[in-house]
C-alpha positions as CSV (number, residue, x, y, z in Angstrom):
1,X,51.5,135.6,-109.7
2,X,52.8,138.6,-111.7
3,X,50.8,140.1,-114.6
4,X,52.0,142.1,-117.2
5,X,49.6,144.7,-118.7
6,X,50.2,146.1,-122.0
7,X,53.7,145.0,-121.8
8,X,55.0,147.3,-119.5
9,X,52.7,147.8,-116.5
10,X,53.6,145.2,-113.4
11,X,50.7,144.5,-111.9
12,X,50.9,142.1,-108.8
13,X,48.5,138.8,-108.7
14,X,51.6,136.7,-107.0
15,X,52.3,133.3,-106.4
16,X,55.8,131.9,-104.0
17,X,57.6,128.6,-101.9
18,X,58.0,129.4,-98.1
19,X,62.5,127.6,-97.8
20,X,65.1,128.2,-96.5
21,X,66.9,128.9,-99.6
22,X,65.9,132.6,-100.6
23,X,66.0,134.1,-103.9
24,X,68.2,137.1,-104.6
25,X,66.7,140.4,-106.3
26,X,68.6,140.4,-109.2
27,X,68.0,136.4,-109.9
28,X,64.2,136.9,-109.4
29,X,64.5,140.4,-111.6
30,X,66.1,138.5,-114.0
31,X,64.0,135.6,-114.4
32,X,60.9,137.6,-114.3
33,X,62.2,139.7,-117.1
34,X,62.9,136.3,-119.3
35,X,59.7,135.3,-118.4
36,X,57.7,138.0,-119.0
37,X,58.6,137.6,-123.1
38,X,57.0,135.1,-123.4
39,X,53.4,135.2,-121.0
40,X,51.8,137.8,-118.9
41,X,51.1,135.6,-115.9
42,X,53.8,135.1,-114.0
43,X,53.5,132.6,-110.8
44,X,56.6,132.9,-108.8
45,X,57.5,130.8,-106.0
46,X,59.1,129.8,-103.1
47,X,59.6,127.0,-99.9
48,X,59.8,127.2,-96.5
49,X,60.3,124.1,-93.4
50,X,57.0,123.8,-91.9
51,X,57.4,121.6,-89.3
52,X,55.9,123.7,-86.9
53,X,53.1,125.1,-88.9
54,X,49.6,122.9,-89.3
55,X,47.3,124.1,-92.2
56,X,44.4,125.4,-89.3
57,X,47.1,127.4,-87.5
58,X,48.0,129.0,-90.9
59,X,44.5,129.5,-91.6
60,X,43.5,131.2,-88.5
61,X,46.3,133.4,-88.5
62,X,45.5,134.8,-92.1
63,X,41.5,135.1,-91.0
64,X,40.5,136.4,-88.3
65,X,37.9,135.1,-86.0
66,X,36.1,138.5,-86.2
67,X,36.6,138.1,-89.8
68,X,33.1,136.6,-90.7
69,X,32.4,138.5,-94.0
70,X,36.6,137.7,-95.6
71,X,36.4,135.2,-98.6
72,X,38.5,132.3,-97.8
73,X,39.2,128.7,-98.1
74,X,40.8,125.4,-96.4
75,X,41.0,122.2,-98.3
76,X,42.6,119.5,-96.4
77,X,43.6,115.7,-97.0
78,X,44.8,113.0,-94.8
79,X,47.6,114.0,-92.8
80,X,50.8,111.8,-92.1
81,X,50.3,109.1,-89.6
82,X,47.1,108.0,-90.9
83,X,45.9,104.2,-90.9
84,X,45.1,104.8,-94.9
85,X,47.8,103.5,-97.3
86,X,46.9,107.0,-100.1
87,X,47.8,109.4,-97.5
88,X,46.7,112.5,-98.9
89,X,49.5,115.2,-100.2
90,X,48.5,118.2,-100.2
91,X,46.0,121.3,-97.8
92,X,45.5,124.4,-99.6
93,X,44.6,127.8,-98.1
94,X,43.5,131.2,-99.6
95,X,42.2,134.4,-98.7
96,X,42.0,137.7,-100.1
97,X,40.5,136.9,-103.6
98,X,41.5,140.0,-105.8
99,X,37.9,139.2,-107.8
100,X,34.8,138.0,-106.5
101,X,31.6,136.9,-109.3
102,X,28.8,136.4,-107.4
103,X,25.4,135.4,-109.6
104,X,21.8,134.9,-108.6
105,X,19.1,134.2,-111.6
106,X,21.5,135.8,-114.3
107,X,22.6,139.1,-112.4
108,X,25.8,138.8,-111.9
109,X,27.8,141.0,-109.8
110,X,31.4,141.3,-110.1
111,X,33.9,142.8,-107.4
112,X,37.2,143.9,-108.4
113,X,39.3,144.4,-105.2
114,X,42.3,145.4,-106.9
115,X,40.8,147.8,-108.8
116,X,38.1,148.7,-106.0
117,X,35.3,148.4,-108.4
118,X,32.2,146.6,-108.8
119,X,29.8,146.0,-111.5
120,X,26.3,144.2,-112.3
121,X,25.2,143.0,-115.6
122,X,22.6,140.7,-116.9
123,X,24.1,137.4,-117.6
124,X,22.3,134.0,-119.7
125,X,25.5,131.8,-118.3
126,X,27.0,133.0,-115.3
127,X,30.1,130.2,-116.0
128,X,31.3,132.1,-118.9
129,X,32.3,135.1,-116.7
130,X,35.4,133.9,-115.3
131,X,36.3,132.7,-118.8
132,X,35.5,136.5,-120.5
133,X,37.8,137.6,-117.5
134,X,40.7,135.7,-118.1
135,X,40.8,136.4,-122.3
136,X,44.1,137.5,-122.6
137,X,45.7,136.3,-120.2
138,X,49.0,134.1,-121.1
139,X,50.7,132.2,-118.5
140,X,54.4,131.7,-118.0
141,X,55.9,129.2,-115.3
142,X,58.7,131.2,-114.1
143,X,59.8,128.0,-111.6
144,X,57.9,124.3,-111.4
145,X,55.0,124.3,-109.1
146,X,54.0,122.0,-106.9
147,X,51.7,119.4,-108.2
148,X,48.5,121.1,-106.5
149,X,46.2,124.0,-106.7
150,X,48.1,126.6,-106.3
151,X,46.0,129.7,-107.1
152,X,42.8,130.3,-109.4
153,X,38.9,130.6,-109.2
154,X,37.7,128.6,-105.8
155,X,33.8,129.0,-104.7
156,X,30.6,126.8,-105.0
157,X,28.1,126.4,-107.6
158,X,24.6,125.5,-106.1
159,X,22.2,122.9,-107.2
160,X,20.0,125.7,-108.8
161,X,23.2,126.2,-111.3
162,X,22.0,123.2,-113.3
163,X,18.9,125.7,-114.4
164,X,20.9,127.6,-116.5
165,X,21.8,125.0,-118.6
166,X,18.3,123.5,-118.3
167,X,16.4,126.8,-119.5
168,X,13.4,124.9,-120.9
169,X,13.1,122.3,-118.5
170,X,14.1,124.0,-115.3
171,X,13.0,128.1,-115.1
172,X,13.9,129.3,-112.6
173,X,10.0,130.5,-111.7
174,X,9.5,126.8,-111.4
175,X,12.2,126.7,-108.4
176,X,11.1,125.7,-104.9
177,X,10.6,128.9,-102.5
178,X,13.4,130.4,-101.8
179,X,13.9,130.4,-98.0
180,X,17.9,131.0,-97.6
181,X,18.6,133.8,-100.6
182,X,21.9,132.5,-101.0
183,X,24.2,133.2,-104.5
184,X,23.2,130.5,-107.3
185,X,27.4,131.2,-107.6
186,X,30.0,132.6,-105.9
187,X,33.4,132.4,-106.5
188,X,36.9,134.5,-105.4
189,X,39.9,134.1,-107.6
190,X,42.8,133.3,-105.2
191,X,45.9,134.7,-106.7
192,X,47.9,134.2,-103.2
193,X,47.3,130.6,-101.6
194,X,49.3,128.7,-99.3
195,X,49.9,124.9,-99.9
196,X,51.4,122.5,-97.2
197,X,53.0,119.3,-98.7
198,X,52.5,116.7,-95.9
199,X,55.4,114.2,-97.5
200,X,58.1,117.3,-97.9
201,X,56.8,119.1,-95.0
202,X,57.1,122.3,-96.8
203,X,54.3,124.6,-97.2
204,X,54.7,126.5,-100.7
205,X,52.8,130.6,-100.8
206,X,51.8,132.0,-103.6
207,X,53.4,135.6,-104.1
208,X,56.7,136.8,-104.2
209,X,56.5,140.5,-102.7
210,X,54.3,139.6,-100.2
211,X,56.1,136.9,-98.7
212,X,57.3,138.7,-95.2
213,X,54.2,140.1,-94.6
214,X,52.5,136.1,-95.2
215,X,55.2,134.5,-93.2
216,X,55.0,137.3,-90.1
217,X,51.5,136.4,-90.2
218,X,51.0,132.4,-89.9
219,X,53.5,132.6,-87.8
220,X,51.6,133.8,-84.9
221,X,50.0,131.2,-82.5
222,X,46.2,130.9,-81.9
223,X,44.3,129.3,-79.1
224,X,41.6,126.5,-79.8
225,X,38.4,128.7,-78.1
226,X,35.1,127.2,-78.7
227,X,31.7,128.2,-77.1
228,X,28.7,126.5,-75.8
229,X,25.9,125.8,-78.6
230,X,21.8,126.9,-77.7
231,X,19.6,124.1,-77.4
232,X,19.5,120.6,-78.8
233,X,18.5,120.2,-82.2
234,X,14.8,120.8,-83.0
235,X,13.8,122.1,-85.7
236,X,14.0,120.4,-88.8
237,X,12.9,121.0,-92.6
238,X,11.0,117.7,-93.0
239,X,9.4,115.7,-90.3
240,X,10.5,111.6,-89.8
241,X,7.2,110.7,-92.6
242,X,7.7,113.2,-94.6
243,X,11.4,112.0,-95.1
244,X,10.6,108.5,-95.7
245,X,7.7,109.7,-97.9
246,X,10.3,110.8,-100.3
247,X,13.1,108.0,-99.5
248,X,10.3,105.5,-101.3
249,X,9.4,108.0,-103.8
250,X,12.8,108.0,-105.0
251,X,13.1,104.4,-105.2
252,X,10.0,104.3,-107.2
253,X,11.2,106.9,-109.6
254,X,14.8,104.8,-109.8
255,X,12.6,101.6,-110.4
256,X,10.7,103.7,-113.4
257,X,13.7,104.8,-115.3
258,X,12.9,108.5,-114.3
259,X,16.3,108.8,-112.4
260,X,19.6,107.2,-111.9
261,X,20.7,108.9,-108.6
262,X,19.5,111.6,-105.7
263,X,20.3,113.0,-102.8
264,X,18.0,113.6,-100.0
265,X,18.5,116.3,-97.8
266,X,17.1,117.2,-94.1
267,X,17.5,120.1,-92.5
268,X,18.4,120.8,-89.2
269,X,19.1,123.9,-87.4
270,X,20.0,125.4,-83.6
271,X,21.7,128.8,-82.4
272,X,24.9,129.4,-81.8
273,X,27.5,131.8,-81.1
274,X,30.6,129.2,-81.6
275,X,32.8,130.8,-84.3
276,X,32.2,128.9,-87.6
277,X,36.0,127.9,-87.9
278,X,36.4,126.5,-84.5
279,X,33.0,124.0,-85.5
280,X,35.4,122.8,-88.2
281,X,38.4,122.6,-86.1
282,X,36.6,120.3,-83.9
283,X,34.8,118.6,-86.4
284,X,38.0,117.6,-88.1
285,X,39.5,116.5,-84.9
286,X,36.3,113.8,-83.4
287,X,35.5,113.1,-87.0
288,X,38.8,113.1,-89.2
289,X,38.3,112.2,-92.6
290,X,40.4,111.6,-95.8
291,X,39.1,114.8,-97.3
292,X,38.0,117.9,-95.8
293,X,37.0,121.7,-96.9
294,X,36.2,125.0,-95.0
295,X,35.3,127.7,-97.5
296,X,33.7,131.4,-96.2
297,X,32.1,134.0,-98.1
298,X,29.9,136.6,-97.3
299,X,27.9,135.6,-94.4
300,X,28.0,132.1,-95.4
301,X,30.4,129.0,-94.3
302,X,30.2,126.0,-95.8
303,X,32.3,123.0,-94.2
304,X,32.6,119.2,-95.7
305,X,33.9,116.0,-94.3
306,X,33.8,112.8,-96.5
307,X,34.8,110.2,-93.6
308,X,34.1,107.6,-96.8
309,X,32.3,107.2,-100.1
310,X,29.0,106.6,-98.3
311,X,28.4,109.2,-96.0
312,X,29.1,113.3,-96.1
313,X,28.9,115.4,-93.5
314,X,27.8,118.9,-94.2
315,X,27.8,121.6,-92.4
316,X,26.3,124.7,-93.8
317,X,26.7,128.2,-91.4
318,X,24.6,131.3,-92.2
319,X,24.2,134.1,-89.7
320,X,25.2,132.1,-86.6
321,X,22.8,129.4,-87.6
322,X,24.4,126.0,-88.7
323,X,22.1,123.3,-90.9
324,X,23.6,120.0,-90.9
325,X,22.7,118.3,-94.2
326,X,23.6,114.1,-93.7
C-alpha cells in the first residue's frame, strides 16, 4: 500500500498479487498517479500460481526459526480436499508490522518502525489509538482485492481489555495477581501480507516494490524439524477439586441470573525447546481443524485450533514454556 504524504511525498506501506501476468512501469506509474487524486492509501496488487507454495512453507520462509521476538501472523482455513462442504477460502500471512501499539493499564507504547521511533503516553482507551493514527488517511483501490484481509491492524486484546470499558465496575487494582505480565493489547499493523486463495490457487502479496525480494523469499524450502518436549505435563494452575469447585459455581451463578456464559480455564505447563512454529505445524497436521491461527509477538506465541463449535484448543508459548488452555 502506497501513502501519499502532503501530496507529494511517496511513502511506501504496500500492498500486491503474486501472477504470471506482470505489470509494466509506466502502467503501474500511471495508475498510481490517477489514483493518488483522489486518496492517499494506495493498495496495489498482484497474482502469482501457487501450486507449489503451502501457506506454512511461506510462513517459515518470511520468519525465521531464530526469529522468536518478529511480529507475525498465520491465519489458516480448511484447505481443499476437506470432508466439509464450506471449504474455507482464504490463509493470510504477515510479518513486519511498520507500527506496533502495545498497552498495559493505560500506558501505551507505540513503535514506529518506519520511522524508527517509539513513544509512551498515558492512555484512558487504548482502542482509540489505532483510530487517532489512521486520521487522515484516505484510501484509494488502485485494483480489486481479493475478498480477504489483506493488510491492517492484526494482534489480540486480552480479557483484562473489558476493564477499560468497565472503569467502575472492573479497576484494574481489583484484577487477579498478575503472574504472566503480558500486554492488556498488542497489535502490529501489517501493511505487506500474503494471502493464498485455496479455490484459485493463487496467493495474492501485499506491496508492489517489494515484490522480488517477497517472492525470492517464500520461495525457499524448509525442513519440518521438531524436538523432544521435557517431562510430562505436571503442573497445573488449579488442582481436579478446585476445577470442579468452580464448574458448579458457574452453573449456580447461570441458574441465578448473575451470568449468561463463561469460560473456564486450566493451566498447564512443561519445558521445551521445540520451536513454537513447528508445535503449530504439527498441531495442524494430528489435529486439523476448519480454522486455525499462529500469531507471535514479543516473546509471546499464541496458537488456536477450533476443530468445532464445542471445543478450542489453545496453545499459549511464553519463554519456551507452552500453557495449554482446553
Amino acid at each position: 500500500m502506497t501513502k501519499i504524504i502532503d501530496g507529494t511525498e511517496l511513502v511506501i506501506l504496500m500492498r500486491v498479487l503474486i501472477c504470471t501476468i506482470d505489470f509494466t512501469a509506466a502502467d503501474e506509474s500511471e495508475k498510481f498517479v490517477e489514483a493518488s487524486k483522489k486518496g492517499n492509501l494506495i493498495p496495489l496488487s498482484r497474482s502469482i500460481f501457487s501450486d507449489h507454495l503451502t501457506p506454512v512453507l511461506a510462513y517459515r520462509c518470511l520468519v525465521k526459526e531464530d526469529d522468536r521476538d518478529a511480529p507475525s501472523f498465520l491465519f489458516e482455513s480448511v484447505e481443499p480436499g476437506s470432508n466439509d462442504s464450506n471449504v474455507g477460502r482464504h490463509s493470510v500471512i504477515g510479518a513486519q508490522p511498520s507500527i506496533e501499539i502495545v498497552a498495559k493499564e493505560n500506558m501505551v507504547t507505540i513503535m514506529d518502525h518506519k520511522e524508527g521511533c517509539r513513544t509512551e503516553e498515558f492512555v484512558e482507551d487504548p482502542m482509540t489509538v489505532p483510530r487517532r493514527i489512521m486520521e487522515g488517511w484516505t484510501p484509494q483501490l488502485l485494483d480489486e482485492l481479493p475478498e480477504a484481509f489483506c493488510g491492517g491492524w492484526v494482534g489480540y486484546f486480552s480479557y483484562d481489555t473489558v476493564r477499560y470499558v468497565e472503569k467502575k465496575n472492573l479497576p484494574f487494582p481489583s484484577a487477579p495477581p498478575d503472574d504472566r505480565n503480558l500486554p492488556d493489547v498488542h497489535l502490529g499493523f501489517y501493511d505487506d501480507v500474503i494471502v493464498f486463495d485455496h479455490v484459485d490457487k493463487e496467493a495474492f502479496n501485499d506491496g508492489i516494490n517489494r515484490l522480488k525480494t517477497l517472492v525470492s523469499r517464500v520461495s525457499r524450502s524448509i525442513e519440518f524439524n521438531t524436538q523432544l518436549f521435557g517431562t510430562k505435563l505436571e503442573d497445573s494452575s488449579l488442582t481436579s477439586e478446585e476445577y470442579k469447585e468452580a464448574v458448579l459455581a458457574a452453573k449456580e451463578h447461570t441458574l441465578a441470573g448473575d451470568i449468561f456464559q463463561t469460560v473456564l480455564s486450566q493451566r498447564f505447563e512443561r519445558r521445551t525447546f521445540a520451536d513454537p512454529f513447528e508445535i503449530y505445524r504439527a498441531l495442524r497436521i494430528v489435529n486439523p481443524s476448519p480454522y486455525m491461527t499462529y500469531l507471535q509477538v514479543c516473546l509471546v506465541f499464541s496458537e488456536s485450533l477450533v476443530p468445532n463449535s464445542n471445543l478450542l484448543v489453545h496453545l499459549v508459548i511464553l519463554r519456551l514454556y507452552e500453557y495449554i488452555l482446553p
